[in-house]
C-alpha positions as CSV (number, residue, x, y, z in Angstrom):
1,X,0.0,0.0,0.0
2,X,1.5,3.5,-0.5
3,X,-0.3,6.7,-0.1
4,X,0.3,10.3,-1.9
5,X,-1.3,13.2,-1.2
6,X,-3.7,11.1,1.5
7,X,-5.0,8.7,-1.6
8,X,-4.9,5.1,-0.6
9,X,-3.6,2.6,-3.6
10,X,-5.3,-0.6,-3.8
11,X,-4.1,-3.2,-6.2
12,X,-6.3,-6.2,-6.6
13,X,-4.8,-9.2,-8.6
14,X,-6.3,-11.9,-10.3
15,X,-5.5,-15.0,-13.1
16,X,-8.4,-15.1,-15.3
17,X,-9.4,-13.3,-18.5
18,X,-11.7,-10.4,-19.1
19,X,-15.1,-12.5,-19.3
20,X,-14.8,-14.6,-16.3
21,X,-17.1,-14.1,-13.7
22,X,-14.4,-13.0,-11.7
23,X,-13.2,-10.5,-13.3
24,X,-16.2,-9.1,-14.0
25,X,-17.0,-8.9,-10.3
26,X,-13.7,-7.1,-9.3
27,X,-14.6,-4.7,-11.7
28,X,-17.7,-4.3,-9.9
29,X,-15.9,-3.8,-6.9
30,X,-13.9,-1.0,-8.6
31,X,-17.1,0.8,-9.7
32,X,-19.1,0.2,-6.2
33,X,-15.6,1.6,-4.2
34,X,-15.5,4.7,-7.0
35,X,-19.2,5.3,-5.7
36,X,-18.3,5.3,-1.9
37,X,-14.7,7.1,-1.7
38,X,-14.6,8.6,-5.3
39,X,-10.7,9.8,-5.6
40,X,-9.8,8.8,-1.9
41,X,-8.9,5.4,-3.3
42,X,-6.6,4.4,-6.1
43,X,-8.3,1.6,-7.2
44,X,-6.5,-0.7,-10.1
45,X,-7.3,-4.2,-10.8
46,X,-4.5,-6.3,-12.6
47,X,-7.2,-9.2,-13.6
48,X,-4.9,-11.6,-15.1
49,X,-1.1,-11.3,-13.9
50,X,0.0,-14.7,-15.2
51,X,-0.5,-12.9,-18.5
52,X,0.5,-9.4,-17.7
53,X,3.0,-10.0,-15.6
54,X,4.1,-13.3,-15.6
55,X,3.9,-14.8,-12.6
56,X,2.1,-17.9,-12.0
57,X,-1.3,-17.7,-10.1
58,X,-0.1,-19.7,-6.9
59,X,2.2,-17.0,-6.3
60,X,-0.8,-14.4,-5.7
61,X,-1.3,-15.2,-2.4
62,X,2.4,-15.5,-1.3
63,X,2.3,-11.7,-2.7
64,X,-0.4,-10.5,-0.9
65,X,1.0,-12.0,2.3
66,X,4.1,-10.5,1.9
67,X,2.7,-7.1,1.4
68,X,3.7,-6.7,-2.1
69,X,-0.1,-6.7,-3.5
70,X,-2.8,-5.5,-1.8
71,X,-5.8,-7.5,-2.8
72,X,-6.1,-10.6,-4.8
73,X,-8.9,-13.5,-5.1
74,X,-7.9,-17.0,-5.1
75,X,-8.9,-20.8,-4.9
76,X,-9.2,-22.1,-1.6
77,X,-7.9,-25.5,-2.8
78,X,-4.1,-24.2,-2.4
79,X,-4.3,-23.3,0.8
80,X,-5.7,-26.4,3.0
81,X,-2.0,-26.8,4.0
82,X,-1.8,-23.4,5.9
83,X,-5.5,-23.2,7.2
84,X,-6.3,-27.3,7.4
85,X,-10.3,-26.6,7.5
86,X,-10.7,-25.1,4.0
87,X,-10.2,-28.8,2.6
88,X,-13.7,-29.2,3.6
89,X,-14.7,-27.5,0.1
90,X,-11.9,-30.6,-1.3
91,X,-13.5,-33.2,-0.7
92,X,-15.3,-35.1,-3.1
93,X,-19.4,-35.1,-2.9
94,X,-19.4,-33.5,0.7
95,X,-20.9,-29.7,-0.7
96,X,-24.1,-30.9,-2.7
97,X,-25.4,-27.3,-3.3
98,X,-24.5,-24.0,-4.0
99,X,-27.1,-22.8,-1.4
100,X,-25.6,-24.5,1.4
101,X,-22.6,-23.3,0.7
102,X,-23.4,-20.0,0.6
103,X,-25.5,-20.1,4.2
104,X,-22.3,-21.8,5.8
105,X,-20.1,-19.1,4.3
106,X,-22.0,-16.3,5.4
107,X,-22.1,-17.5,8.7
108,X,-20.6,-20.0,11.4
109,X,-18.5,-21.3,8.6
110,X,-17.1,-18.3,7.2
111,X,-16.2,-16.3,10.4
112,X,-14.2,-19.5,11.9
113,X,-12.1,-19.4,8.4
114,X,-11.2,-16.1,8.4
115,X,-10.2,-15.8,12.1
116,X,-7.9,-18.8,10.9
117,X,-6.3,-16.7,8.0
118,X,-6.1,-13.9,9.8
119,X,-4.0,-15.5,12.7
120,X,-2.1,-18.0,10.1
121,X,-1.4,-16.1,7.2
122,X,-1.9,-12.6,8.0
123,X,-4.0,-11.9,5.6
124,X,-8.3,-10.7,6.0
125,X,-10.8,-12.6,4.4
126,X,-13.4,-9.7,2.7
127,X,-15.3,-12.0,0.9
128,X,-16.2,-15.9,-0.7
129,X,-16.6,-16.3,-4.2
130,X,-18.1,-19.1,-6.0
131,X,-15.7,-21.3,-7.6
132,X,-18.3,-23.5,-9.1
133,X,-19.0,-27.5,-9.1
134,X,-15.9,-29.1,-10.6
135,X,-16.3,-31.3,-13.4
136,X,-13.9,-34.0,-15.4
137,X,-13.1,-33.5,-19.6
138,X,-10.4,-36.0,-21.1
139,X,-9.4,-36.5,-24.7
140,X,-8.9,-40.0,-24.4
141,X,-12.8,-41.4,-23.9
142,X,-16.0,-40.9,-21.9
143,X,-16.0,-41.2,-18.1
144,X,-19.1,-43.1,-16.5
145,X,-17.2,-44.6,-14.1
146,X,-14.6,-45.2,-11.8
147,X,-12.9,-47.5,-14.1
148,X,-13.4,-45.6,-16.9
149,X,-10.7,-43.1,-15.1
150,X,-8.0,-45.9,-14.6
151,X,-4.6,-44.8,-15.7
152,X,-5.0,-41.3,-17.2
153,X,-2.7,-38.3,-16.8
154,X,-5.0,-35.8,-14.5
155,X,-4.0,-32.2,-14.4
156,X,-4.4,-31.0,-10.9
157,X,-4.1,-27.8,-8.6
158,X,-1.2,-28.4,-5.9
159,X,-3.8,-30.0,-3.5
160,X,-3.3,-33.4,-1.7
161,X,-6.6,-33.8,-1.0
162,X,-7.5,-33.5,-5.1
163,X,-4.7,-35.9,-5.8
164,X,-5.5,-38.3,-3.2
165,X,-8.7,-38.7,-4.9
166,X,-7.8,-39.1,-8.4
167,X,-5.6,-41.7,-7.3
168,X,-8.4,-43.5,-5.5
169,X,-10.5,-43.3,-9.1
170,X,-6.8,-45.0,-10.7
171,X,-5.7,-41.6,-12.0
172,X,-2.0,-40.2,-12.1
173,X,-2.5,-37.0,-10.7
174,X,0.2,-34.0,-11.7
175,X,0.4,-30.5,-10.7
176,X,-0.3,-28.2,-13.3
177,X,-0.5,-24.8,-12.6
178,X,-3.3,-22.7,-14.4
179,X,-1.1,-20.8,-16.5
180,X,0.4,-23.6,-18.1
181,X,-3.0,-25.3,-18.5
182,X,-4.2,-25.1,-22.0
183,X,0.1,-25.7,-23.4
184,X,-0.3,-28.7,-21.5
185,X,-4.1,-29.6,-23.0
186,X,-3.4,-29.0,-26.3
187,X,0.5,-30.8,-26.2
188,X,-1.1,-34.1,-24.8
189,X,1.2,-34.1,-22.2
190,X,-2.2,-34.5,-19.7
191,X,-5.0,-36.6,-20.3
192,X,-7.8,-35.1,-18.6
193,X,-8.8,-32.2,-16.1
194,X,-11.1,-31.0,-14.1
195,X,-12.8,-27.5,-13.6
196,X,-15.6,-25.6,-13.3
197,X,-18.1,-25.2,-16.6
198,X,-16.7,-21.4,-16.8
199,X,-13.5,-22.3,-16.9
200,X,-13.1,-25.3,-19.1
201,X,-15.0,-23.0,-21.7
202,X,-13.6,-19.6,-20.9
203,X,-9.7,-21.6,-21.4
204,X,-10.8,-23.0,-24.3
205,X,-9.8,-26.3,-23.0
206,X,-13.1,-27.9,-24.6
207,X,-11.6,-27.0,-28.0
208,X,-9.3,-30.2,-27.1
209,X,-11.1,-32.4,-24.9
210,X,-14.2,-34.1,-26.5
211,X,-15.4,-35.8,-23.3
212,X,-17.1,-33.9,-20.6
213,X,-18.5,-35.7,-17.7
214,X,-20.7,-33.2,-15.2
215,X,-19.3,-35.1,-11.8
216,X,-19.2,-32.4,-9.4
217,X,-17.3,-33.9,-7.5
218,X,-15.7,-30.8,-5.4
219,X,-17.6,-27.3,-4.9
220,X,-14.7,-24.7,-5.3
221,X,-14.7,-21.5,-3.2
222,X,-12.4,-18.5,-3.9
223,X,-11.3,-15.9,-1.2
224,X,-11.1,-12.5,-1.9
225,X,-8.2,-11.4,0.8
226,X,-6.5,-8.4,1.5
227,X,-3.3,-7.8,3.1
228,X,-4.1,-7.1,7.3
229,X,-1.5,-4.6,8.0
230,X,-2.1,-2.9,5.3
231,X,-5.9,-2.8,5.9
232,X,-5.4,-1.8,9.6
233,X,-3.8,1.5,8.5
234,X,-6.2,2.6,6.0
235,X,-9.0,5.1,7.9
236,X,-11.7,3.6,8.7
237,X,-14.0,5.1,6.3
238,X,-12.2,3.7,3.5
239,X,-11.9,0.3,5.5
240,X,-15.6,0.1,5.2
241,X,-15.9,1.0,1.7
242,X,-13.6,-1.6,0.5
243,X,-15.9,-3.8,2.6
244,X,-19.2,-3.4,1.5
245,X,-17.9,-2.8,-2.4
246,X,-16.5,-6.1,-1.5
247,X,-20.0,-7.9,-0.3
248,X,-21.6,-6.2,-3.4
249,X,-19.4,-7.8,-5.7
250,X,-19.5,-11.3,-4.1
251,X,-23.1,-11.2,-4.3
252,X,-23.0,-10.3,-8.0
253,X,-20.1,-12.7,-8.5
254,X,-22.6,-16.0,-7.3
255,X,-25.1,-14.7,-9.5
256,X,-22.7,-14.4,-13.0
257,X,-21.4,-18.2,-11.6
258,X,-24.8,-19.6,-11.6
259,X,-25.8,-18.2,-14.5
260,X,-22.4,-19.0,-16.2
261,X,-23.0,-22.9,-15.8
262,X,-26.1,-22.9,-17.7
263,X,-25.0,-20.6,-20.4
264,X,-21.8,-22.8,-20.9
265,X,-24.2,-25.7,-21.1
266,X,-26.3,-23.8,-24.0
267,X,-23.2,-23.0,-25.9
268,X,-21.1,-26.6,-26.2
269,X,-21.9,-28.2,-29.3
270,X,-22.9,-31.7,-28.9
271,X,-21.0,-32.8,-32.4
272,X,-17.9,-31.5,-30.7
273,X,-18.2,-31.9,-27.4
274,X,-19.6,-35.4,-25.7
275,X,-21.5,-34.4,-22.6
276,X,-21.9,-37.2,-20.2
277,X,-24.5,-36.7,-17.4
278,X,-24.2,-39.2,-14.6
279,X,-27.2,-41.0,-13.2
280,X,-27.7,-41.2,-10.0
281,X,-25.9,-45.0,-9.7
282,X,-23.2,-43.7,-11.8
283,X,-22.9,-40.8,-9.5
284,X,-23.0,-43.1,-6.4
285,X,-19.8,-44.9,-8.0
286,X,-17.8,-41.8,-7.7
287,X,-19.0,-41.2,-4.1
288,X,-18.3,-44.5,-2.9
289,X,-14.8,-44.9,-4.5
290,X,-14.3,-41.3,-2.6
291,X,-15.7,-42.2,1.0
292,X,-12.1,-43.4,2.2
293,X,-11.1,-40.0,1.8
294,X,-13.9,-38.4,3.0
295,X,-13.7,-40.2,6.3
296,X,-10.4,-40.3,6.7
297,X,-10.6,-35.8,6.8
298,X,-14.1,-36.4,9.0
299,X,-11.8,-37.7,11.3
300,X,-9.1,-35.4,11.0
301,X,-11.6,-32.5,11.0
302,X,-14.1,-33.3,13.2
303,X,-18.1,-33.8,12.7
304,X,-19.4,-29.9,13.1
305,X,-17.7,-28.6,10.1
306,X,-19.0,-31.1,8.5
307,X,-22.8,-30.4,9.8
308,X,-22.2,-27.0,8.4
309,X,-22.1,-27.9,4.7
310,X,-24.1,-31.0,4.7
């Protein structure tokens, strides 16, 4: 953070391009902190830094941690190994709707993870973003079960808890970070991959994987975080703004998400694209193969937070 002339900078970073519902909400955020402070605040967004800048988008919160950025939004998924009780949005089949989600974010849920980031990272948790219901596209054939899985090259975020699963459906899991996604589609070095409806669109990565199978098997979550010291010394008033532009854009964020997944859905072609929708036995395989798991963090994590989400 640096001020001049008594105007507070705020950088927020992102990974994504222009379309995603992501970036679309930061630049709400943007406009709904113009309306509040006007030219108190320096407001810029950097929306996709792996391109602009070329870092890779694990680094984003290292940066914001270290005070280098101010703001960034970022997938919960990396970051189980500092705060152990965001996994719970990792495991396979536990989250089985957006709108439970949402209720355990906004409350109970929510206020015990951000005291947790705030005491293990230093950083303040402003806001939950939908990451949407994850779902599985190879370019080797279509996937109705957990055999069908068995020995393919999965692409996965730097999660134990992810890989740990795929390996339980027979997959060889390897970390790929987003950047380096679509090279890695399009190359064959991985087989298959797994992401939200957005994102397998918005990354084109549909454009080389024929088979999409709608699993949802994890719920993703993003957090939009902010640098605490940095925070602390901003005057309250501005504090605030950033705040409430903050719970605007999250609420406009779960809305472009929602609607994103059925717009995606409208514009795959079925002579390119194979969509597999599982039936509920089919679906019951993929739970099954990932109850091992599932207990083994039930355990580890104890029965409320699971209460919360269920």
């Amino acid at each position: 953070m640096s001020q001049k002339d008594n105007v507070v900078k705020i950088n927020l970073g992102g990974y994504q391009p222009p379309t995603s519902v992501h970036t679309r909400a930061a630049e709400i955020l943007g406009e709904e902190l113009a309306k509040r402070v006007g030219d108190a605040v320096d407001f810029e967004l950097d929306g996709n830094m792996p391109e602009s800048k070329g870092i890779k988008a694990f680094d984003l919160p290292s940066l914001v941690e270290a005070g280098d950025l101010e703001m960034c939004y970022f997938a919960s998924s990396y970051m189980a190994e500092r705060v152990p009780e965001v996994a719970i949005f990792d495991l396979p089949f536990v989250v089985q709707s957006r709108e439970k989600a949402y209720a355990a974010l906004d409350g109970e849920l929510g206020d015990l993870l951000k005291e947790k980031f705030l005491v293990e990272m230093g950083v303040r948790i402003l806001g939950f973003w939908d990451n949407g219901f994850r779902h599985f596209t190879n370019g080797v054939r279509a996937i109705r079960t957990p055999a069908d899985c068995e020995g393919m090259k999965m692409r996965s975020m730097s999660s134990e808890v992810h890989q740990e699963f795929f390996r339980l459906l027979g997959m060889e899991p390897t970390f790929v970070d987003v950047a380096d996604l679509v090279a890695k589609v399009k190359s064959g070095e991985i087989d298959a991959q797994e992401n939200p409806l957005t994102n397998t669109y918005r990354f084109g990565t549909y454009h080389h994987h024929r088979h999409i199978t709608l699993t949802g098997h994890f719920f993703g979550m993003a957090l939009v975080m902010v640098n605490d010291a940095i925070f602390s010394a901003w005057p309250e008033d501005i504090q605030q703004a950033v705040q409430d532009s903050v719970d605007v854009a999250t609420q406009a964020q779960r809305g472009f998400a929602q609607a994103e997944d059925e717009e995606v859905m409208a514009a795959l072609d079925p002579s390119e694209n194979d969509i597999v929708e599982l039936s509920a036995d089919e679906r019951k395989a993929f739970q099954d193969a990932g109850q091992p798991l599932v207990a083994k963090h039930r355990a580890r994590l104890g029965d409320r937070l699971f209460e919360l989400v269920e």
